[in-house]
C-alpha positions in Angstrom: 248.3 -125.2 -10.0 248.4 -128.9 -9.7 248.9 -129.3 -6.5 245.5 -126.8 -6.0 243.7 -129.6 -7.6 244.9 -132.2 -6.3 244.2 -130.6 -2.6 240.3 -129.9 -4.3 240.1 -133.8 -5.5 240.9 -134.4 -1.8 238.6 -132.1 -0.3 235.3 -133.7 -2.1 236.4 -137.0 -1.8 236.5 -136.6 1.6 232.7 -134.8 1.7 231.9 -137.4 -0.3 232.5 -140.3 2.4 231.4 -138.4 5.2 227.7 -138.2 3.3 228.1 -141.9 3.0 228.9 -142.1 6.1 225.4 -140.4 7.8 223.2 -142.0 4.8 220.6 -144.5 7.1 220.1 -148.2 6.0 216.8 -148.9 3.8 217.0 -151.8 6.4 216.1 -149.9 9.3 213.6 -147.6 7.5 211.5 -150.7 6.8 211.6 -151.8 10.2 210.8 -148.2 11.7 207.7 -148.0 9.7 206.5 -151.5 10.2 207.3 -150.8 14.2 205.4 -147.0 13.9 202.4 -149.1 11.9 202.5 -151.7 15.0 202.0 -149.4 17.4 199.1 -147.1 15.7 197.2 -150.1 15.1 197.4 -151.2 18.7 196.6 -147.8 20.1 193.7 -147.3 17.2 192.3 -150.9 18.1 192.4 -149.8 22.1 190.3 -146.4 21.4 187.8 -148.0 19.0 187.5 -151.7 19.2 184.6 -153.3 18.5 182.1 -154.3 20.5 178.8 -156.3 20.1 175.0 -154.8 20.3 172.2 -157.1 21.5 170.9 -157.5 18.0 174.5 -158.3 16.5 175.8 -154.8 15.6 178.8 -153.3 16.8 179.5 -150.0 18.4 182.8 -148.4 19.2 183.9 -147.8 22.3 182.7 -144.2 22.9 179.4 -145.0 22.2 179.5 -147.8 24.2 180.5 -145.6 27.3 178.4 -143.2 26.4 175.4 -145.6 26.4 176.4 -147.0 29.4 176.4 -143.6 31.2 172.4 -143.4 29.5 171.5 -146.4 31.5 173.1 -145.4 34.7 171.2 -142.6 34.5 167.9 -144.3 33.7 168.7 -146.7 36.3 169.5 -144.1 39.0 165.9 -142.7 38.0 164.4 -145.5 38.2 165.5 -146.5 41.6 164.5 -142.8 42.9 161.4 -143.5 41.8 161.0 -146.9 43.6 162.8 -145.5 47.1 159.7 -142.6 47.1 157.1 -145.5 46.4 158.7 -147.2 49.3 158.2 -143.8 51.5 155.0 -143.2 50.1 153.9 -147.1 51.2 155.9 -146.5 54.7 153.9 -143.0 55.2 150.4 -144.8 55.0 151.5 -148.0 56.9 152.8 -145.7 59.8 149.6 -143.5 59.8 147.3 -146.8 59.3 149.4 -147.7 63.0 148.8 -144.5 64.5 145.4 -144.9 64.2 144.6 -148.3 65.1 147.1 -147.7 68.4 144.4 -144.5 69.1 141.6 -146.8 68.8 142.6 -149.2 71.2 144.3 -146.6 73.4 140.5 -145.7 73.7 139.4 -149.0 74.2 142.0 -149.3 77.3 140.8 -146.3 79.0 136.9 -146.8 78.3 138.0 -150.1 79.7 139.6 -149.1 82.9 136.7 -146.3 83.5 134.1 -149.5 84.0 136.9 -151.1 86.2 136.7 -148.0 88.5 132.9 -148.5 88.9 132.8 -149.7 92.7 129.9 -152.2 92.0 128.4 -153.6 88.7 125.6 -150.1 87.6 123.0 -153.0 86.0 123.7 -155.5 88.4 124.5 -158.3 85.4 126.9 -161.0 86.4 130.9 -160.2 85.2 130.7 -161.9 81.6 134.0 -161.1 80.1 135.2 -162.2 76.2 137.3 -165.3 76.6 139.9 -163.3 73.9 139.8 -159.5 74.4 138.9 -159.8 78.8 136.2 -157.0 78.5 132.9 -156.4 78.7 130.9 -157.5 76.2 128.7 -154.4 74.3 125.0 -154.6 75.0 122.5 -153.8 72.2 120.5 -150.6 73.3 118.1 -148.3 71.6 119.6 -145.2 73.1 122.4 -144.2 75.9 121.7 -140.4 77.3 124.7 -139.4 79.3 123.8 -136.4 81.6 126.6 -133.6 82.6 127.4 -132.8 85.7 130.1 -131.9 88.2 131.0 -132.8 92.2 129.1 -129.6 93.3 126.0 -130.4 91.5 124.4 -133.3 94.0 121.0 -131.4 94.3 120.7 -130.8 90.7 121.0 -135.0 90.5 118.3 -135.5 93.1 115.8 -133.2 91.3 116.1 -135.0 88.1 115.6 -138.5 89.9 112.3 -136.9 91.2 111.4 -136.1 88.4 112.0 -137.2 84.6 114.9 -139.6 85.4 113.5 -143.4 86.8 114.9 -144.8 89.9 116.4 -148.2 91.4 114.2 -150.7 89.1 112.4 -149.0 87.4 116.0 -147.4 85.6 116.6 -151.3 85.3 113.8 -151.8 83.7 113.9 -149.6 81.7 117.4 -150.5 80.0 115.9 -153.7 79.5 112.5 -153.3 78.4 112.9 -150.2 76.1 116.8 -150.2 75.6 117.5 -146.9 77.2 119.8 -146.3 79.1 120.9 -143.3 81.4 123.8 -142.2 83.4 125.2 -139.1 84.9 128.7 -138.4 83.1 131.4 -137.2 85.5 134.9 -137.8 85.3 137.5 -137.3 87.8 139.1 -135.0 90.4 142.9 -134.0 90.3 143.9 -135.3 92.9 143.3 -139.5 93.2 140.8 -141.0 95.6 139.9 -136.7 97.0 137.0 -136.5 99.2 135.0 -135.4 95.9 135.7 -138.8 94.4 134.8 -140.8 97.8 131.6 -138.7 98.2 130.5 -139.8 94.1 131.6 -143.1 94.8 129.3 -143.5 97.8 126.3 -141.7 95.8 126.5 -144.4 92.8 126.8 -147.0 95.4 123.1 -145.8 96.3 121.6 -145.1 93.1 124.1 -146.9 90.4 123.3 -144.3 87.6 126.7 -142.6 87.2 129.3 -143.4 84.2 132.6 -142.5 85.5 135.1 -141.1 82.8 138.8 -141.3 82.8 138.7 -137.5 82.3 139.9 -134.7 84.9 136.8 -132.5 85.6 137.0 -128.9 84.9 135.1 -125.9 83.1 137.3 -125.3 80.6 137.4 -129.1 79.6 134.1 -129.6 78.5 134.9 -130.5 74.9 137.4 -133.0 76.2 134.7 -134.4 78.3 132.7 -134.9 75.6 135.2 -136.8 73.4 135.7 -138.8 76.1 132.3 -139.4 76.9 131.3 -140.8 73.3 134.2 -143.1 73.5 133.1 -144.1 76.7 129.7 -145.0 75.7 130.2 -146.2 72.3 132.8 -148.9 73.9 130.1 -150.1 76.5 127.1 -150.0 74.6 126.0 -150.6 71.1 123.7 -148.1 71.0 121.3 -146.6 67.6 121.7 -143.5 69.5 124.2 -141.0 71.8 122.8 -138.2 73.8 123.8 -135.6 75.5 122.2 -133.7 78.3 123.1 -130.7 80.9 122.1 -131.7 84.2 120.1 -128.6 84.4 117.5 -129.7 81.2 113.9 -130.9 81.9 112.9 -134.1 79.6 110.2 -136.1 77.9 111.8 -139.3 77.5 108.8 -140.5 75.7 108.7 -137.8 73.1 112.7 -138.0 72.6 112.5 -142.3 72.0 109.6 -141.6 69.6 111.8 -138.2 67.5 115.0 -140.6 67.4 113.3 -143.7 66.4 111.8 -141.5 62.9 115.5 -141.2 61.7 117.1 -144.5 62.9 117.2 -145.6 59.0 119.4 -142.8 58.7 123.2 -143.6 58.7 124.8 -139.8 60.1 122.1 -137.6 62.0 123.2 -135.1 64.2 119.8 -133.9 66.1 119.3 -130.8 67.9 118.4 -127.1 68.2 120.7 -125.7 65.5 122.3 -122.0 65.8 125.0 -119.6 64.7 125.8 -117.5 67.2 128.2 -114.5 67.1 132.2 -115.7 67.5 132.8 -113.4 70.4 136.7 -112.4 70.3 136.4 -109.8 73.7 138.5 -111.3 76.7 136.6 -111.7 79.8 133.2 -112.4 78.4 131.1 -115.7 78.9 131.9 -117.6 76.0 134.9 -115.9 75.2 136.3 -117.5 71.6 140.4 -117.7 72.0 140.4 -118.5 68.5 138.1 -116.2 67.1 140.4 -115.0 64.5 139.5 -118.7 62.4 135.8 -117.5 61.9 137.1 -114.6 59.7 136.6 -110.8 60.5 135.4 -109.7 63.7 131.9 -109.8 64.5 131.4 -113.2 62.1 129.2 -115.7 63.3 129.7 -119.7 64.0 128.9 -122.5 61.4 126.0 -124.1 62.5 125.6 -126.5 65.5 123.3 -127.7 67.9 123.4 -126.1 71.4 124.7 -127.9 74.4 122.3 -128.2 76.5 121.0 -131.4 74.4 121.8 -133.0 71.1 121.9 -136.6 69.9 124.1 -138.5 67.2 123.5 -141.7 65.3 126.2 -144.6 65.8 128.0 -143.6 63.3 129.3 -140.4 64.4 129.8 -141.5 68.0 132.3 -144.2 66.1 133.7 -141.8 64.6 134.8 -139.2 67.7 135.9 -142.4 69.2 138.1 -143.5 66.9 139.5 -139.5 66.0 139.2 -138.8 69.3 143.1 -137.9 69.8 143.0 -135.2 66.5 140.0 -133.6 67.0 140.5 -129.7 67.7 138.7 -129.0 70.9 137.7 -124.8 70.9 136.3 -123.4 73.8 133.0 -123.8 73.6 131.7 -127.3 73.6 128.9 -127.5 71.3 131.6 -125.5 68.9 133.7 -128.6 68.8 131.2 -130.8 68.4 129.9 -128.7 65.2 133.4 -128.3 64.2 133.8 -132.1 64.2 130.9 -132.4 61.9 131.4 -129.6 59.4 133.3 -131.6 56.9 131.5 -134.6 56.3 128.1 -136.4 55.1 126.1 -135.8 58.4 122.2 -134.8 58.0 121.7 -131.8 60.7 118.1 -132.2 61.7 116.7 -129.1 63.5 114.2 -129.7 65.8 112.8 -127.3 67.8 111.1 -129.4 70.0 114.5 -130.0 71.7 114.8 -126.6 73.3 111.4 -125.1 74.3 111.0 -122.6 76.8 109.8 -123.0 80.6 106.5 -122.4 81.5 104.5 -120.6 80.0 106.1 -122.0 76.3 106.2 -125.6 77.2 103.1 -125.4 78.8 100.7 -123.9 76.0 102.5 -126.5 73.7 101.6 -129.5 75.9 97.8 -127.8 76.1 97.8 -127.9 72.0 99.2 -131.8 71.6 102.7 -130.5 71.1 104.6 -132.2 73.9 108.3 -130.6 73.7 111.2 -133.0 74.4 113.1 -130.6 76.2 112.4 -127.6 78.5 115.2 -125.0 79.6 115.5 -121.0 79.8 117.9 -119.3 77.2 118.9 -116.6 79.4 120.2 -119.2 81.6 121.5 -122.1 79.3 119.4 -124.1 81.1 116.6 -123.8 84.1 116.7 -120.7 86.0 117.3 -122.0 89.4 116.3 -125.7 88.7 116.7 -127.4 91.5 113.8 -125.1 92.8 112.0 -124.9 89.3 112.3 -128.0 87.4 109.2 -130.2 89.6 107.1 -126.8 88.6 108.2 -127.5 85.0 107.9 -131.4 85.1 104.2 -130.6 86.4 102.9 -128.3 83.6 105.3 -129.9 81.2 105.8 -133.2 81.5 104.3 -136.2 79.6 102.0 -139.0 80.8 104.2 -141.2 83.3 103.1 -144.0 80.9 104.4 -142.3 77.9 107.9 -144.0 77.7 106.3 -147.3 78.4 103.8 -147.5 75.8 105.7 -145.2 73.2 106.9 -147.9 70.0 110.2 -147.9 68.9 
């Protein structure tokens, strides 16, 4: 029994020092937790220092980032926003270029068109512009360019004989009354053809043509046209632009006095205005490729004036010239002149006086005081024959020789 307690005694003294034994230091736990504290204040301080606002605030860290992120985003706006305005600014400085580069592209071939001229039409010395070497623009009253083509040297020589002035008296009349008149024909396909040689040698006998860099051809009419205003505009500075088919009797007198009542006028396009039918069936005269803009079939045109004469004011010759490369040419020329027209501030002024009919019309009007400024047949789009007919309609419908001489203007 004894020695039971004395191995028992043993025993728990024994479990006694081995507790002792595993017991940690109050040393050590002191230092652990100041260590632990160190290390949570450092990583708190990392996450949420402070840091200063422009007003003297503080703002933790998150914020701060997040804030940051606000502005990058504002500032990423912002600079979209000034990148378009720097497009936007690039867009209109490129078209502003385009257009002046069109103007003077016009201005070039205007200029080489008077170079081709084999000898000087008004017989005026070569006065060139000491800065831009071209020919200086001459005030005018009124240019009339007349239409024609290679084949049409009869229809030429019956409007010399008879409403069209000759030699000096054509001189004179540029530079007494301002009027000046030319037949309009461009080129032919090929360069320096037997067509080209047998113009040049016409103008060197009557020096009344105004050559145009422009290939001749049916179907280009509208182009012609274009170029023709550019043409003329460049040359002279004229109140007035007309145009006129080679086929067309008229009163010069009667059509200075008519343009001189709307010269206060800044956009007048004159002429016999119509709206014919927009005729979509293939292989007709007039034929409309593009009949499908005027809306449903059997729609008629806008109004225009009909080509076989018109006039325009300054303005609107200025501005073909300068739009010349954009304008939308249809098939029909008088179309595309309308079409030109349609969208802006232009007075259309129709005057029926500008498309009478031959004899008997023209003729009963002249009897009654109602000289007509121009005389052509409908049925032909101009004078039925007219190198046989038009000295039968100068007779019975022409004005006093004297007319354009004493008309005021």
């Amino acid at each position: 029994m004894q020695v039971n307690d004395t191995r028992v005694v043993g025993a728990s003294k024994t479990t006694m020092k081995n507790r002792n034994t595993g017991k940690v230091s109050p040393q050590w736990i002191i230092i652990l937790c100041i260590f632990s504290f160190a290390i949570g204040t450092l990583f708190t301080n990392r996450l949420w220092a402070p840091l200063p606002e422009s007003n003297g605030r503080t703002i933790s860290r998150p914020r701060h980032d997040q804030e940051l992120q606000f502005v990058s985003d504002d500032s990423i706006t912002q600079k979209g926003k000034d990148v378009m305005g720097e497009v936007h600014k690039t867009q209109e400085s490129i078209q502003s270029l385009h257009n002046t580069i069109s103007k003077l592209r016009m201005e070039v071939g205007a200029t080489r068109g008077f170079h081709g001229e084999m000898e000087n039409p008004d017989n005026l010395p070569d006065v060139r512009t000491s800065s831009h070497n071209s020919l200086p623009k001459r005030k005018t009253f009124m240019v009339i360019g007349i239409n024609t083509a290679f084949s049409s040297r009869k229809r030429r020589d019956s409007i010399r004989e008879t409403w069209m002035p000759q030699g000096d008296k054509l001189l004179q009349l540029e530079q007494e009354k301002g009027i000046v008149i030319r037949f309009m024909l461009g080129h032919s396909a090929t360069s320096n053809s037997i067509l080209d040689r047998a113009i040049d040698s016409e103008d060197a006998q009557h020096k009344d043509f105004l050559r145009l860099e422009h290939v001749e051809g049916y179907h280009e009419l509208s182009a012609k046209t274009k170029t023709f205003f550019s043409t003329a505009i460049a040359k002279w500075d004229a109140e007035f632009y007309v145009k006129v088919d080679d086929d067309v009797h008229v009163n010069l007198g009667m059509l200075a006095a008519t343009l001189a009542r709307h010269r206060t006028k800044p956009r007048v396009y004159i002429g016999c205005m119509k709206s014919g039918p927009v005729l979509s069936q293939k292989n007709v005269k007039y034929h409309e490729p593009e009949y499908w803009k005027f809306g449903e079939e059997g729609n008629k045109y806008f109004r225009h004036a009909t080509g076989q004469i018109y006039a325009i004011s300054r303005d609107l010759a200025s501005y073909i010239s300068i739009n010349q490369p954009i304008l939308h040419k249809y098939a029909n020329e008088d179309v595309s002149l309308g079409a030109w027209f349609i969208g802006l501030e232009v007075e259309h002024i129709d005057d029926r006086n500008m498309c009478c009919g031959t004899p008997p019309d023209c003729e009963w009007k002249a009897q009654a005081g109602n000289v007509c400024i121009a005389s052509f047949d409908w049925s032909c789009s101009g004078i039925c024959k007219s190198v046989e007919r038009i000295k039968l309609v100068h007779e019975r419908c022409g004005e006093d020789a004297a007319a354009i001489w004493s008309a005021l203007f």
